[in-house]
PDB file of N, CA, C and O in Angstrom:
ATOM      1  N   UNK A   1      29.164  19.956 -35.601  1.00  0.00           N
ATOM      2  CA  UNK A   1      29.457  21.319 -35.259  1.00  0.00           C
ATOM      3  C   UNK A   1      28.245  21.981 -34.614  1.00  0.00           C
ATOM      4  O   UNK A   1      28.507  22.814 -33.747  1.00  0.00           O
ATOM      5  N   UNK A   2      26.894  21.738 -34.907  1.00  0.00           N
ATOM      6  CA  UNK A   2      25.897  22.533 -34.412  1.00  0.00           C
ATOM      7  C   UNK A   2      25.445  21.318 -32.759  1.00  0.00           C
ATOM      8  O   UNK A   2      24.619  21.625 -31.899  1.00  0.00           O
ATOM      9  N   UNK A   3      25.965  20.505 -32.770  1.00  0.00           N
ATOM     10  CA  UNK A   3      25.849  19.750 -31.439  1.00  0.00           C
ATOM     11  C   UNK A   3      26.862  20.614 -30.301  1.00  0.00           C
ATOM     12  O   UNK A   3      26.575  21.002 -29.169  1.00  0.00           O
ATOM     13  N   UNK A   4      28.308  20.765 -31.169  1.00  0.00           N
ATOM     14  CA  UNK A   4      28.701  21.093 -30.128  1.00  0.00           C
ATOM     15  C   UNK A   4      28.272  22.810 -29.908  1.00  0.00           C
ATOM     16  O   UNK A   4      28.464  23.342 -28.814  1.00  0.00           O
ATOM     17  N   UNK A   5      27.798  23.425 -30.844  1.00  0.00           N
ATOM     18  CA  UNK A   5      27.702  25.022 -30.270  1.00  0.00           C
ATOM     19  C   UNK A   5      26.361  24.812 -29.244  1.00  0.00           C
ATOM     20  O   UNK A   5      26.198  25.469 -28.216  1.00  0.00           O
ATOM     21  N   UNK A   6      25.583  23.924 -29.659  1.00  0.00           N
ATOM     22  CA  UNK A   6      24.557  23.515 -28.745  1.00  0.00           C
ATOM     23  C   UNK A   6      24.612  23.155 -27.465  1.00  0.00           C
ATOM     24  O   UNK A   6      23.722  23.456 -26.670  1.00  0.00           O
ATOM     25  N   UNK A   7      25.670  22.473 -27.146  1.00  0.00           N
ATOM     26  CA  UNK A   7      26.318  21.678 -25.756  1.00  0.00           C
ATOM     27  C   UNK A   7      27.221  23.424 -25.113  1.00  0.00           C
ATOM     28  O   UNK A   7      27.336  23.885 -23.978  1.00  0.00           O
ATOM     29  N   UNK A   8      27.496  23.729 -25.916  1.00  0.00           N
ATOM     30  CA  UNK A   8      28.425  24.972 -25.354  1.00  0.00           C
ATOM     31  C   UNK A   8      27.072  25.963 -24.657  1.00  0.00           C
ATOM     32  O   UNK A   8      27.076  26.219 -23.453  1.00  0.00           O
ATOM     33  N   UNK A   9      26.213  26.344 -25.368  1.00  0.00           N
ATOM     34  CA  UNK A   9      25.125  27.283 -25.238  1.00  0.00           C
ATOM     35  C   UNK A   9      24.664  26.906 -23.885  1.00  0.00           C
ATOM     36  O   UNK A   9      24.471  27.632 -22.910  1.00  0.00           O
ATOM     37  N   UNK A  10      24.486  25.265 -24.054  1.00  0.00           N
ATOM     38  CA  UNK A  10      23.454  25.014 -23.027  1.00  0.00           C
ATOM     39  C   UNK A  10      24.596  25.240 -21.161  1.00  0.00           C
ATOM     40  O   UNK A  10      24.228  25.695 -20.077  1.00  0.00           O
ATOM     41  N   UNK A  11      25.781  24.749 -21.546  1.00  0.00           N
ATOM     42  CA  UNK A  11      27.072  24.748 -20.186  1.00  0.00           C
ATOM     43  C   UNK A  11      26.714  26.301 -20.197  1.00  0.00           C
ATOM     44  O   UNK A  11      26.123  26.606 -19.161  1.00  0.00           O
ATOM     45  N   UNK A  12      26.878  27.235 -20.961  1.00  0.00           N
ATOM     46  CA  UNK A  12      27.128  28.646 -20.726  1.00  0.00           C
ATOM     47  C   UNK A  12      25.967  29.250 -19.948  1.00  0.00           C
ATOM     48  O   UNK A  12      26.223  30.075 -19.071  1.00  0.00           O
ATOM     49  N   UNK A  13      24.558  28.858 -20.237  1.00  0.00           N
ATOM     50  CA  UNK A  13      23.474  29.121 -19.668  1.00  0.00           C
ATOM     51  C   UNK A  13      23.132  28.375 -18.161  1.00  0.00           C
ATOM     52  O   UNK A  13      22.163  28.640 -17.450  1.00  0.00           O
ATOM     53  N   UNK A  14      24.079  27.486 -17.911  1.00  0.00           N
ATOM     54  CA  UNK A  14      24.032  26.590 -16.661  1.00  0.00           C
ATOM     55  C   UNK A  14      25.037  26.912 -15.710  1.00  0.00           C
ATOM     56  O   UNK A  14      24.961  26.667 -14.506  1.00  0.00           O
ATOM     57  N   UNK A  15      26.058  27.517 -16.340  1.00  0.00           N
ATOM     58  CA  UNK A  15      27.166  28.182 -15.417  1.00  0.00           C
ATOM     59  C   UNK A  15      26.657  29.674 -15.221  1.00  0.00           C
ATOM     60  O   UNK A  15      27.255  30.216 -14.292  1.00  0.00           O
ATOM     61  N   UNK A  16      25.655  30.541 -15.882  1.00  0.00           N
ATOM     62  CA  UNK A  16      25.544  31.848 -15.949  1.00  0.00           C
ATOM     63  C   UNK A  16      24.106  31.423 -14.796  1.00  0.00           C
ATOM     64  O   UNK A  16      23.957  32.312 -13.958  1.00  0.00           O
ATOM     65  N   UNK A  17      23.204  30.382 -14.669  1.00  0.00           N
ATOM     66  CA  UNK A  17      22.181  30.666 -13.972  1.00  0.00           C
ATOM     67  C   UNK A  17      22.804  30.369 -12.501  1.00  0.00           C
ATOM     68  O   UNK A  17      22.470  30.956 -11.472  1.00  0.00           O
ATOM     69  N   UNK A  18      23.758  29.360 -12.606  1.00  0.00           N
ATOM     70  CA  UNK A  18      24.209  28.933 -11.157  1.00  0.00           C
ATOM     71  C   UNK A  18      25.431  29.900 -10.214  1.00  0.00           C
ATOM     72  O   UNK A  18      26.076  29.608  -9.207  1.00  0.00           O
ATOM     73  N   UNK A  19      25.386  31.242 -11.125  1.00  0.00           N
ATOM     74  CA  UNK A  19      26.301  31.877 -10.306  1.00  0.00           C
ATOM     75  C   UNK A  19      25.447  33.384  -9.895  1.00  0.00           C
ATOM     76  O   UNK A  19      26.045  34.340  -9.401  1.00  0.00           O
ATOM     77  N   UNK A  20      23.926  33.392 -10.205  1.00  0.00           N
ATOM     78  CA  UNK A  20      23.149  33.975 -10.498  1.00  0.00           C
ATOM     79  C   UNK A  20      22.456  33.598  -9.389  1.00  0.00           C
ATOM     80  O   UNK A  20      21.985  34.540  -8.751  1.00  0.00           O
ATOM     81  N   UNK A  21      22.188  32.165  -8.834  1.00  0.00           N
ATOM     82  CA  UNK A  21      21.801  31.815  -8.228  1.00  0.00           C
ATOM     83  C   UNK A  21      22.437  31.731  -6.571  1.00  0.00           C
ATOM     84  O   UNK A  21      21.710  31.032  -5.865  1.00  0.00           O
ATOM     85  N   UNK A  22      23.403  32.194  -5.984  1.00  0.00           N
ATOM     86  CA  UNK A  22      24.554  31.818  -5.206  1.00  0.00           C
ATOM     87  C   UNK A  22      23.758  33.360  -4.087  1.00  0.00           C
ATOM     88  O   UNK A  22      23.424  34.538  -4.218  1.00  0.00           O
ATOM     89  N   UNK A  23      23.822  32.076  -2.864  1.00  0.00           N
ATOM     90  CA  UNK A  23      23.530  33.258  -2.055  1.00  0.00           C
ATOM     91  C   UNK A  23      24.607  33.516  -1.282  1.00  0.00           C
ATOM     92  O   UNK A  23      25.647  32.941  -1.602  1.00  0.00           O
ATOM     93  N   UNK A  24      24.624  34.328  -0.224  1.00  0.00           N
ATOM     94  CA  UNK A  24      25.955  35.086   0.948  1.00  0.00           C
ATOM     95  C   UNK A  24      25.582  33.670   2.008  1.00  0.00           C
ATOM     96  O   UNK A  24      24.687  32.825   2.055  1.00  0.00           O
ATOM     97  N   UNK A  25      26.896  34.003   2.826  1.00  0.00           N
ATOM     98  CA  UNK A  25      27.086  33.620   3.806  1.00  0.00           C
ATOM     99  C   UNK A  25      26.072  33.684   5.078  1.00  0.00           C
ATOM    100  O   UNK A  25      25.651  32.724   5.724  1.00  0.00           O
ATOM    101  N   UNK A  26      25.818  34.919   5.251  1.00  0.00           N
ATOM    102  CA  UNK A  26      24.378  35.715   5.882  1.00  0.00           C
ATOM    103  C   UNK A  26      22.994  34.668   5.431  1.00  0.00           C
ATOM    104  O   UNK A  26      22.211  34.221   6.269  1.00  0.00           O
ATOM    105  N   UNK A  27      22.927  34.478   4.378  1.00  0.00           N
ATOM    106  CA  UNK A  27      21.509  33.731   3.932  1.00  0.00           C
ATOM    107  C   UNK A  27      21.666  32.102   4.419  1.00  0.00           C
ATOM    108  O   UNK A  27      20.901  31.511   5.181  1.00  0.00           O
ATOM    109  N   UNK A  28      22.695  31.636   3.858  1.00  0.00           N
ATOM    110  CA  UNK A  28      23.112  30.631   4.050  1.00  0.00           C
ATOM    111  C   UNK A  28      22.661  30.235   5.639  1.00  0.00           C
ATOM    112  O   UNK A  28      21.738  29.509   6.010  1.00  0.00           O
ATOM    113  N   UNK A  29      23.532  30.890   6.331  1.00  0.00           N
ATOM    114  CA  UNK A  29      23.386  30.685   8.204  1.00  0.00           C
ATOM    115  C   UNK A  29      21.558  30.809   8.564  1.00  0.00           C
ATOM    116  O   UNK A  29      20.817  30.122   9.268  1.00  0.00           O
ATOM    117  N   UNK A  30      21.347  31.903   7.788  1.00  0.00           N
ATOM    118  CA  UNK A  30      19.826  31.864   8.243  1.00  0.00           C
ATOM    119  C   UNK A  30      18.552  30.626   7.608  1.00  0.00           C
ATOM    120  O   UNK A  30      17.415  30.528   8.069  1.00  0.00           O
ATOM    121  N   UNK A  31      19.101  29.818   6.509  1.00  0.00           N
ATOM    122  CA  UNK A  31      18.445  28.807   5.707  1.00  0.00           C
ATOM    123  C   UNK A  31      18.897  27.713   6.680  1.00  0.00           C
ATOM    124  O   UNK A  31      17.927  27.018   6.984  1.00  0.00           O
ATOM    125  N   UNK A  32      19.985  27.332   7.252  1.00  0.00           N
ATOM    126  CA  UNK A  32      20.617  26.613   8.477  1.00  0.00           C
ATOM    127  C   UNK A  32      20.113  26.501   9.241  1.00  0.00           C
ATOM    128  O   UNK A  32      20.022  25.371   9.721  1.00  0.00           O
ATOM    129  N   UNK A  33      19.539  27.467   9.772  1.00  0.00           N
ATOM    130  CA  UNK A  33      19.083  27.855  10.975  1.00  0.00           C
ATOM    131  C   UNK A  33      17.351  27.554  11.183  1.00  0.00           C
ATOM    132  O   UNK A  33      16.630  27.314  12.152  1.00  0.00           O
ATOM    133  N   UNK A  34      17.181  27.685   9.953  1.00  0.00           N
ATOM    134  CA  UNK A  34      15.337  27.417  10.054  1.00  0.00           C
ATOM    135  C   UNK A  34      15.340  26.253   9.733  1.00  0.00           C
ATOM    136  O   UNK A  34      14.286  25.707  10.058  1.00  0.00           O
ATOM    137  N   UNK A  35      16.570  25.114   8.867  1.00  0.00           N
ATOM    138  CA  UNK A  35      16.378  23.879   8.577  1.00  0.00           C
ATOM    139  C   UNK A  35      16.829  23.225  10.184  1.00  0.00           C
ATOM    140  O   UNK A  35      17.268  22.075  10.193  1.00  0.00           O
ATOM    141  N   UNK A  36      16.775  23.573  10.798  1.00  0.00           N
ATOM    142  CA  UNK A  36      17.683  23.180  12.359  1.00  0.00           C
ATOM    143  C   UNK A  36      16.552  23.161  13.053  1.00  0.00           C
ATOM    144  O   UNK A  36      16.173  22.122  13.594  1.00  0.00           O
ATOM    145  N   UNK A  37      15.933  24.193  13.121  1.00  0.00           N
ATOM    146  CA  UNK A  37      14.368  24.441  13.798  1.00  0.00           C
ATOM    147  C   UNK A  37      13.107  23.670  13.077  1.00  0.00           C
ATOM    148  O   UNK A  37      12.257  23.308  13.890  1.00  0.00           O
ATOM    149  N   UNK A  38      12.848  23.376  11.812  1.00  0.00           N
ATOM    150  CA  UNK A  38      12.439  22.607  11.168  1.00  0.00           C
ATOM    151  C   UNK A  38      12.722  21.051  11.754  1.00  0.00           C
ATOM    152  O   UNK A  38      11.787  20.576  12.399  1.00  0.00           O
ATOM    153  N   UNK A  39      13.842  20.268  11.602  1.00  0.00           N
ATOM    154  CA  UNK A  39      14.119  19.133  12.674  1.00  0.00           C
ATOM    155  C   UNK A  39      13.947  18.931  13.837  1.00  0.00           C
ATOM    156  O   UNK A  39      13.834  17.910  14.516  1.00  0.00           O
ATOM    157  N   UNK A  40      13.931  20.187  14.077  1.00  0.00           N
ATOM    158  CA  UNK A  40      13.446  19.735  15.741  1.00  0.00           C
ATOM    159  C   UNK A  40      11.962  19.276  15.958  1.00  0.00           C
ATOM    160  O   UNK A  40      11.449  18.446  16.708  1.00  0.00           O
ATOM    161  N   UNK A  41      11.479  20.128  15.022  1.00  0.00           N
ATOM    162  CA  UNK A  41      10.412  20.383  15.316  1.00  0.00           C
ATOM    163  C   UNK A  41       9.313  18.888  14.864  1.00  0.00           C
ATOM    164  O   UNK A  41       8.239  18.435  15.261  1.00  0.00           O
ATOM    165  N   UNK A  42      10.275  18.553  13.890  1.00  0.00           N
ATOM    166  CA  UNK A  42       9.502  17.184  13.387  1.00  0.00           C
ATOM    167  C   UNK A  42      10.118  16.244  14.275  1.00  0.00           C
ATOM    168  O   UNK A  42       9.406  15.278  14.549  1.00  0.00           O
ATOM    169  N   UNK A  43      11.301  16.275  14.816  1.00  0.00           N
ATOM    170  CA  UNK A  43      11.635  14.922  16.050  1.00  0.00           C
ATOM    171  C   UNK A  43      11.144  15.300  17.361  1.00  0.00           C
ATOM    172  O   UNK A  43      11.542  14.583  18.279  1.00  0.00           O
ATOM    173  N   UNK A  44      10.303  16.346  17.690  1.00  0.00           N
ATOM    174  CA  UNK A  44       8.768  16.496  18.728  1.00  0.00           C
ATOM    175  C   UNK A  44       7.764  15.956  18.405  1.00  0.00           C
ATOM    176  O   UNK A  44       6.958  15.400  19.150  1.00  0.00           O
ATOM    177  N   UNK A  45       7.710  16.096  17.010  1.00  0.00           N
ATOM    178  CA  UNK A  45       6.309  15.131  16.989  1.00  0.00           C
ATOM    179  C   UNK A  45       6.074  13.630  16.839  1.00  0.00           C
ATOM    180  O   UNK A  45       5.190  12.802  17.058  1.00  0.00           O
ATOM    181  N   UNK A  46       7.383  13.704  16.327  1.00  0.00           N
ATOM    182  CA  UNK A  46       8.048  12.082  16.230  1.00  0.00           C
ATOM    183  C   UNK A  46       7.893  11.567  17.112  1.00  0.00           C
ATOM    184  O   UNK A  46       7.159  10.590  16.956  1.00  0.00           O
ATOM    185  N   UNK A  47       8.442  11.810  18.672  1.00  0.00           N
ATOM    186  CA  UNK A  47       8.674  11.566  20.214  1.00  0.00           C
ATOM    187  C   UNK A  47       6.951  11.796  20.769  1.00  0.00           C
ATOM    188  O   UNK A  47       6.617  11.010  21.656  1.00  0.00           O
ATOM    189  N   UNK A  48       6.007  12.682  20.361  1.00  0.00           N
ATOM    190  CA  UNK A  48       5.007  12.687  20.824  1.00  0.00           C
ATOM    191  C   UNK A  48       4.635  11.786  20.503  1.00  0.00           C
ATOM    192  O   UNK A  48       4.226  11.094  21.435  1.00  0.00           O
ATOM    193  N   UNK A  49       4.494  11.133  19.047  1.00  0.00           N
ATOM    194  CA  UNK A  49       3.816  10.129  18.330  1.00  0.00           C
ATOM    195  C   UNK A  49       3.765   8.779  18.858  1.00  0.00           C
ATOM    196  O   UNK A  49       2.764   8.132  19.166  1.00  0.00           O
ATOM    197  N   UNK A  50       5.397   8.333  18.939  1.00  0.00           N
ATOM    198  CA  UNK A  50       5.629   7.503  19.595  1.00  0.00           C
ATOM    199  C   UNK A  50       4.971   7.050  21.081  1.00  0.00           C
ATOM    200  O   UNK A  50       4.405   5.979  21.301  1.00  0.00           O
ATOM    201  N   UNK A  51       5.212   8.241  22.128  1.00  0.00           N
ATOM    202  CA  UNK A  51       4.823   8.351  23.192  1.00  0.00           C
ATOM    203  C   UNK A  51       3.451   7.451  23.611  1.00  0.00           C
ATOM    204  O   UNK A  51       3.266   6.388  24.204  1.00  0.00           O
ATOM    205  N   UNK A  52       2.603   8.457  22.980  1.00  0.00           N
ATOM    206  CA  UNK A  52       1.139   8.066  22.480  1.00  0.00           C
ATOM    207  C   UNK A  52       1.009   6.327  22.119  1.00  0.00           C
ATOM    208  O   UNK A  52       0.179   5.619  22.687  1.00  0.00           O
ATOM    209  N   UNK A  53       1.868   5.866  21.202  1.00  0.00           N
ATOM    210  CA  UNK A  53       1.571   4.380  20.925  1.00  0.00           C
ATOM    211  C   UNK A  53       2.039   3.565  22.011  1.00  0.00           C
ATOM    212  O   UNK A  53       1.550   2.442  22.139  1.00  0.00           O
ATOM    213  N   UNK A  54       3.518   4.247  23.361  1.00  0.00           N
ATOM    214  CA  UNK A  54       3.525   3.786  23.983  1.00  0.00           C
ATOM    215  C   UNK A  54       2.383   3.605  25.091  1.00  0.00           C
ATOM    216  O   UNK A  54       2.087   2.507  25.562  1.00  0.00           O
ATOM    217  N   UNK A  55       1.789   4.796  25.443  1.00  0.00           N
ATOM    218  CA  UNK A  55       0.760   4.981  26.587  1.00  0.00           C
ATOM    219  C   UNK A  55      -0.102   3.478  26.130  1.00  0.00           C
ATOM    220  O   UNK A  55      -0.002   2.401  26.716  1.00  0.00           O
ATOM    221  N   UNK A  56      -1.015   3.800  24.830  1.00  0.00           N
ATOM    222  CA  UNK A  56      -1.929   2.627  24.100  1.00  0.00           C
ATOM    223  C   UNK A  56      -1.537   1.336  24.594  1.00  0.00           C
ATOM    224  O   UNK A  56      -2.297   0.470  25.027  1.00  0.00           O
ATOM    225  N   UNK A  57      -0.124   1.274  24.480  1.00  0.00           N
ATOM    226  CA  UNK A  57       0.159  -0.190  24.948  1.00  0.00           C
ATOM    227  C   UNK A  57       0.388  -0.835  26.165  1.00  0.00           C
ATOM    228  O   UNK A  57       0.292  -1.987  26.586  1.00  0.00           O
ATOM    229  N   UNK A  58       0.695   0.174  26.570  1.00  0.00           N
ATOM    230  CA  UNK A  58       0.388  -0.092  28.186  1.00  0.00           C
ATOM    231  C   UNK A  58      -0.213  -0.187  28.832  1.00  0.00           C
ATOM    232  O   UNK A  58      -0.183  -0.907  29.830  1.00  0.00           O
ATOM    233  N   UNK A  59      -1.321   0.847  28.309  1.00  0.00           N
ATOM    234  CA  UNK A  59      -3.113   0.282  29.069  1.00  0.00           C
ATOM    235  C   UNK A  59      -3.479  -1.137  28.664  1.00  0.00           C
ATOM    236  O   UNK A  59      -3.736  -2.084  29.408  1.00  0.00           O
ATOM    237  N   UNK A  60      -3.454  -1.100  27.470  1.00  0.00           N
ATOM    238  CA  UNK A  60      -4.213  -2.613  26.980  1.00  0.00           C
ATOM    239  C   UNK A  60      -3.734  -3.621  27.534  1.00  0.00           C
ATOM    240  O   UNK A  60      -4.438  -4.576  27.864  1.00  0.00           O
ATOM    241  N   UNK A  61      -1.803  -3.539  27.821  1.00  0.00           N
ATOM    242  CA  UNK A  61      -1.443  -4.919  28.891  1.00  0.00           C
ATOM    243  C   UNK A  61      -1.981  -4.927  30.266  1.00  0.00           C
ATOM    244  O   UNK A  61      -2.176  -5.864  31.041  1.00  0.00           O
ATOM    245  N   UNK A  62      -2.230  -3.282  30.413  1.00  0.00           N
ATOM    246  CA  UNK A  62      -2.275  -3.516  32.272  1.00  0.00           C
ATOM    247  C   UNK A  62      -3.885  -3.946  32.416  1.00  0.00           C
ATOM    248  O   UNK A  62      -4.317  -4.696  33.291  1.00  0.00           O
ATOM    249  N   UNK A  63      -4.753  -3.248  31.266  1.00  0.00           N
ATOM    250  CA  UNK A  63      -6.038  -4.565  31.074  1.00  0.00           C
ATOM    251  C   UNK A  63      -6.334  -5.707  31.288  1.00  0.00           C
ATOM    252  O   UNK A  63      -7.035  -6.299  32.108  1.00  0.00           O
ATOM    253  N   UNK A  64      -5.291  -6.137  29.877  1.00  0.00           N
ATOM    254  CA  UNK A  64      -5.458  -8.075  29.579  1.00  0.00           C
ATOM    255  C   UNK A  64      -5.194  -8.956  30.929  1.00  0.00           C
ATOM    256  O   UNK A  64      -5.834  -9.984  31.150  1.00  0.00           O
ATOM    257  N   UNK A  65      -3.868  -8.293  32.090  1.00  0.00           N
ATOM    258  CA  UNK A  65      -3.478  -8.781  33.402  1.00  0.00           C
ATOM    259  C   UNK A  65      -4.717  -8.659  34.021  1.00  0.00           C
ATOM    260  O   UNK A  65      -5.268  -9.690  34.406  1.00  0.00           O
ATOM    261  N   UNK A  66      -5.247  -7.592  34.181  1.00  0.00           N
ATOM    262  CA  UNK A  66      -6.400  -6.639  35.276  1.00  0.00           C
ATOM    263  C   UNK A  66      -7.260  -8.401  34.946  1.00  0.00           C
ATOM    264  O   UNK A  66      -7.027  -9.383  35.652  1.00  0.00           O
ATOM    265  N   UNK A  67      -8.109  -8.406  33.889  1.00  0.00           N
ATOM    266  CA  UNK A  67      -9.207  -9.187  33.063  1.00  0.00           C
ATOM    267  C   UNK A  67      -8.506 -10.991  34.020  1.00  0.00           C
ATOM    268  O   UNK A  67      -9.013 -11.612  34.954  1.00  0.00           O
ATOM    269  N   UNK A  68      -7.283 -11.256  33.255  1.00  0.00           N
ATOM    270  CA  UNK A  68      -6.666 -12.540  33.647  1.00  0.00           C
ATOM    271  C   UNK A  68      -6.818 -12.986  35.182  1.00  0.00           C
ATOM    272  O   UNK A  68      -7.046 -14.134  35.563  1.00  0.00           O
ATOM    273  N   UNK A  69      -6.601 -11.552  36.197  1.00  0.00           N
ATOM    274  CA  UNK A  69      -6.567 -11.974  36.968  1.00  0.00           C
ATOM    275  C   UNK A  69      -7.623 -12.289  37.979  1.00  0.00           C
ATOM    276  O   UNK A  69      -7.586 -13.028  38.963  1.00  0.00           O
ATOM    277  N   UNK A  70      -8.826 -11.342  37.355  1.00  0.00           N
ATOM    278  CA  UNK A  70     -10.363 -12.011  37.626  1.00  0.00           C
ATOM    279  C   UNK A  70     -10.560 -13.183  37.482  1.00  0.00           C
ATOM    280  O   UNK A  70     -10.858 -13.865  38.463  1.00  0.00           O
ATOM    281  N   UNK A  71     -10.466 -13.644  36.436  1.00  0.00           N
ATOM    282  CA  UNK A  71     -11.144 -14.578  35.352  1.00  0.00           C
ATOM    283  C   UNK A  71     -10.087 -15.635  36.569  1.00  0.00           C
ATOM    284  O   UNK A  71     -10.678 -16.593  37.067  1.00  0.00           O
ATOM    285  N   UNK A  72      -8.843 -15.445  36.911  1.00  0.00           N
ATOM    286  CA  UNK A  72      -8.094 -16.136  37.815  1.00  0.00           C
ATOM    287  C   UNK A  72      -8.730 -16.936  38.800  1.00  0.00           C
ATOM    288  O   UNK A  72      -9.052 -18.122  38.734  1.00  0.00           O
ATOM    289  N   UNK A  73      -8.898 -15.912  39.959  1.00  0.00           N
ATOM    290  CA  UNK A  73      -9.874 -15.672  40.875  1.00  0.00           C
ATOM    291  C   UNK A  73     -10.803 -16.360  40.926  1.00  0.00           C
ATOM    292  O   UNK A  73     -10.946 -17.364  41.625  1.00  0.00           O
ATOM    293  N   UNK A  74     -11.988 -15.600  39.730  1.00  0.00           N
ATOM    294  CA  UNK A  74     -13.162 -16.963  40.220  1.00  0.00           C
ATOM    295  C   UNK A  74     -13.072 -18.224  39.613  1.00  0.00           C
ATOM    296  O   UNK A  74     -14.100 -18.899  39.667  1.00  0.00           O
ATOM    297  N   UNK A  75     -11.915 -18.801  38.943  1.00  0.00           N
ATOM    298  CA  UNK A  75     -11.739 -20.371  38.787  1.00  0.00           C
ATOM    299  C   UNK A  75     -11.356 -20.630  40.594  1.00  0.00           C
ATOM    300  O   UNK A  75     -12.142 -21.129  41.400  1.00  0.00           O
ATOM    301  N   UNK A  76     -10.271 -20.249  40.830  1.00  0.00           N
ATOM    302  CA  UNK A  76     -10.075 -20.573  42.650  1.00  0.00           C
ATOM    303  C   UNK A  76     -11.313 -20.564  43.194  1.00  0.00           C
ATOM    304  O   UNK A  76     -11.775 -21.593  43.689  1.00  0.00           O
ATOM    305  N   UNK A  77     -12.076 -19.274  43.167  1.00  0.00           N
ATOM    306  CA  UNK A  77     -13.227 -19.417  44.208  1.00  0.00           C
ATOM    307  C   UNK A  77     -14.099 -20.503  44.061  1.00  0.00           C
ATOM    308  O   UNK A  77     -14.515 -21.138  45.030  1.00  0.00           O
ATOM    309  N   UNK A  78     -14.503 -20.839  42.485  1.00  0.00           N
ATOM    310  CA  UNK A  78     -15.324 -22.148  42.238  1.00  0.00           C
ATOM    311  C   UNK A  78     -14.622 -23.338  42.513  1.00  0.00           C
ATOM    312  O   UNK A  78     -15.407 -24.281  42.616  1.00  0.00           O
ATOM    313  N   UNK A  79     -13.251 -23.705  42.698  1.00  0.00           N
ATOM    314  CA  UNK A  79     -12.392 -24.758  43.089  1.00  0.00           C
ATOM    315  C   UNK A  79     -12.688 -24.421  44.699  1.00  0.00           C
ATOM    316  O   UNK A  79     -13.120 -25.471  45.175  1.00  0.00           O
ATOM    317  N   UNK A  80     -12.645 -23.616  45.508  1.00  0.00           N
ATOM    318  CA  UNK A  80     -13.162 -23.948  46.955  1.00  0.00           C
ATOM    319  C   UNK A  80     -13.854 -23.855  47.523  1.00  0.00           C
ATOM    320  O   UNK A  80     -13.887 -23.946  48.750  1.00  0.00           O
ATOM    321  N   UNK A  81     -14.920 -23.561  46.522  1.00  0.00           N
ATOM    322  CA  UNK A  81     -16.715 -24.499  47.070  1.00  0.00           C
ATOM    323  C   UNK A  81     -16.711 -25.434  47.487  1.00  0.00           C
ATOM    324  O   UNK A  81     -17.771 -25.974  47.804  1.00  0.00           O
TER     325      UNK A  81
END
């Protein structure tokens, strides 16, 4: 008997905070609205981030070619001595 007035107390205090807690329609749209702008705002930096690791990788290949194709070169030139 004191479990269940206990279990009752505790539902009554969980249904009384959660209707206590309940915002409008008005709040709602505007919590929407900044979680909307919030995403964007992190899939910009996401896309910058990315970007960036792409640039990195593209220099370093157009390098390793640049380097290869020296290193190419003067094997030929020493082959037609």
């Amino acid at each position: 008997m004191k479990n269940l007035f206990g279990m009752l107390a505790a539902g009554v205090l969980v249904t009384g905070l959660s209707l206590v807690a309940q915002e409008g329609p008005k709040a709602e749209m505007k919590d929407a609205g900044s979680d909307v702008k919030t995403a964007g705002k992190a899939t910009g930096r996401a896309a910058k981030h990315a970007g960036k690791g792409i640039v990195k990788g593209t220099k370093k290949g157009v390098h390793k070619t640049a380097d290869a194709t020296e290193d190419g070169a003067a094997k030929l030139k020493d082959k037609t001595k």
